[in-house]
Each structure stands twice: as structure tokens, then as C-alpha cells.
C-alpha positions in Angstrom: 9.2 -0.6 -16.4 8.8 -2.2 -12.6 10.1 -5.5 -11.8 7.8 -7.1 -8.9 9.6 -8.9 -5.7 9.5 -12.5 -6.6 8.2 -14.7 -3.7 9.7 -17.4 -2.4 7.6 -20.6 -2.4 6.9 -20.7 0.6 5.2 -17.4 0.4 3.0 -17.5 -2.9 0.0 -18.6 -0.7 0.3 -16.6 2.1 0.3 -13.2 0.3 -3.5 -11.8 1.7 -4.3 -8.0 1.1 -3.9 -7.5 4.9 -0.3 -8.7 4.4 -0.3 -6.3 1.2 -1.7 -3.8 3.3 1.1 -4.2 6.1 4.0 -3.5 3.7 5.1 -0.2 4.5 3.7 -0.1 8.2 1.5 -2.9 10.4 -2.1 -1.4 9.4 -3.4 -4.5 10.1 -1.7 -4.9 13.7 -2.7 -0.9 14.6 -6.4 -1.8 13.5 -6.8 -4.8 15.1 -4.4 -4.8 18.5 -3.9 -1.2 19.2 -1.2 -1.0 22.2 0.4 2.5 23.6 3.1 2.0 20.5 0.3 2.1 18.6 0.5 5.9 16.7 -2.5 8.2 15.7 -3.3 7.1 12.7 -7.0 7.4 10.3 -7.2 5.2 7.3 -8.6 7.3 4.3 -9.4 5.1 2.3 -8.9 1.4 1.3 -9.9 -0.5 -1.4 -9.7 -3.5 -3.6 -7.4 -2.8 -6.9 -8.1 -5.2 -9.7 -6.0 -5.2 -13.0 -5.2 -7.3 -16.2 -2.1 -8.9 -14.1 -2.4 -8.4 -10.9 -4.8 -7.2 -7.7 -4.9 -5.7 -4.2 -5.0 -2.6 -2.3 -5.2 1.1 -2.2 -4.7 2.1 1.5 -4.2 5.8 2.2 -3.6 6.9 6.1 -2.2 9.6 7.8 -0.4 8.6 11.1 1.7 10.3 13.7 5.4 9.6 14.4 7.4 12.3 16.3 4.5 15.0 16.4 4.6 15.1 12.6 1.4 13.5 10.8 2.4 11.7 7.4 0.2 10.5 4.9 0.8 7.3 2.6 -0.8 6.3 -0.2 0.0 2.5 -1.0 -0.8 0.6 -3.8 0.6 -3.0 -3.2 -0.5 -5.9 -5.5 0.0 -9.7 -6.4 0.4 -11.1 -9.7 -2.5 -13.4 -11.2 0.0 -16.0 -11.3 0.5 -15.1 -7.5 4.9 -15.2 -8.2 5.4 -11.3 -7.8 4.5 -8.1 -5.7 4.5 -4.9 -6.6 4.2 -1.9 -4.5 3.8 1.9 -5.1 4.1 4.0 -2.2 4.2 7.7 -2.1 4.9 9.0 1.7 4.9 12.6 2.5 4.2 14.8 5.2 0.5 15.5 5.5 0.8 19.1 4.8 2.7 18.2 1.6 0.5 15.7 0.2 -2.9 17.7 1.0 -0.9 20.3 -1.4 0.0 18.0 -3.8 -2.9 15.8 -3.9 -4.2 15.9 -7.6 -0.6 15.3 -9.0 -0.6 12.7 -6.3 -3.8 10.9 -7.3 -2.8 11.1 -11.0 0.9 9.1 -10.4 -1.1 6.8 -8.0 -4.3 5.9 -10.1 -1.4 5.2 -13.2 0.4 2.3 -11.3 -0.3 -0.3 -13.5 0.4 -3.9 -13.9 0.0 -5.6 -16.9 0.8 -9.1 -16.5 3.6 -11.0 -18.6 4.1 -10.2 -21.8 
């Protein structure tokens, strides 16, 4: 069973899928204001994810950090209620999840939240 973040108050309206995108790295800030920091980076895909007790995204991207390309497929979403987040990531090297990518998609595409019970 996963327990989601709780949000402060101050944060249950601020929560946009660009900030649930931007949980594991700054997607938004590499799409949008790409500097030399910026790495080499492809978004896969990206996608709206809507469930029983929560939605958001599905981003998958490979980028670059010290010569070695990484791929991350992120599931990050908001409760209906809009009081928790909860966040699947899996993070790999891109050799290893090109391997592994059916075992991958299978624990990815099961990340479920059901809402309170």
C-alpha cells in the first residue's frame, strides 16, 4: 500500500502537471528555458493519467548526465481531493530499461491510486 505526500495548504492549489512533471528533474524548465546546464534530453512520451482517486502524468525521457543517457519513467499524480501526491518513478540507465522495457511497462501501467477507502 503507498501513502501519498500530504501538501501543505499552501500548496493544494498550486499542484499543475508541469509541477508533477518537474518532480524528479525540471522537464518543464529544460523545455521551456534551455541554458548550457541544460542536458540532452528527448521526452518519449507524456500523457494525461486519470484514475478513480487521483490524476496526472506519465512522462518518460532519456537525458544525459556525465556521458551516460538515463531513461525515467514517472508517474506522478494528485488526489481528487487535491491533499496528496503520489509518484512512481523507475530510473535506469538507458541500455537497462530498453532491456527491460515490457517488465517495465507492466510495474508502471499497475501504479494505481484508488482514492480513500
Amino acid at each position: 500500500m503507498a501513502t501519498g505526500l500530504r501538501l501543505f495548504p499552501d500548496e493544494v492549489n498550486s499542484v499543475s502537471y508541469n509541477s508533477l512533471r518537474d518532480v524528479v528533474e525540471p522537464i518543464t524548465d529544460w523545455v521551456s528555458n534551455p541554458s548550457d546546464s541544460t542536458p540532452v534530453f528527448d521526452i518519449i512520451d507524456d500523457y494525461e493519467v486519470v484514475q478513480k482517486g487521483a490524476r496526472g502524468v506519465r512522462t518518460i525521457y532519456n537525458f544525459t548526465h556525465n556521458e551516460i543517457s538515463q531513461t525515467v519513467d514517472q508517474t506522478a499524480l494528485v488526489s481528487t481531493d487535491r491533499q496528496k501526491i503520489y509518484v512512481f518513478v523507475v530510473r535506469c540507465t538507458t541500455t537497462c530499461y530498453n532491456k527491460y522495457i515490457k517488465v517495465i511497462s507492466r510495474v508502471a501501467d499497475s501504479f494505481t491510486v484508488r482514492g480513500v477507502r
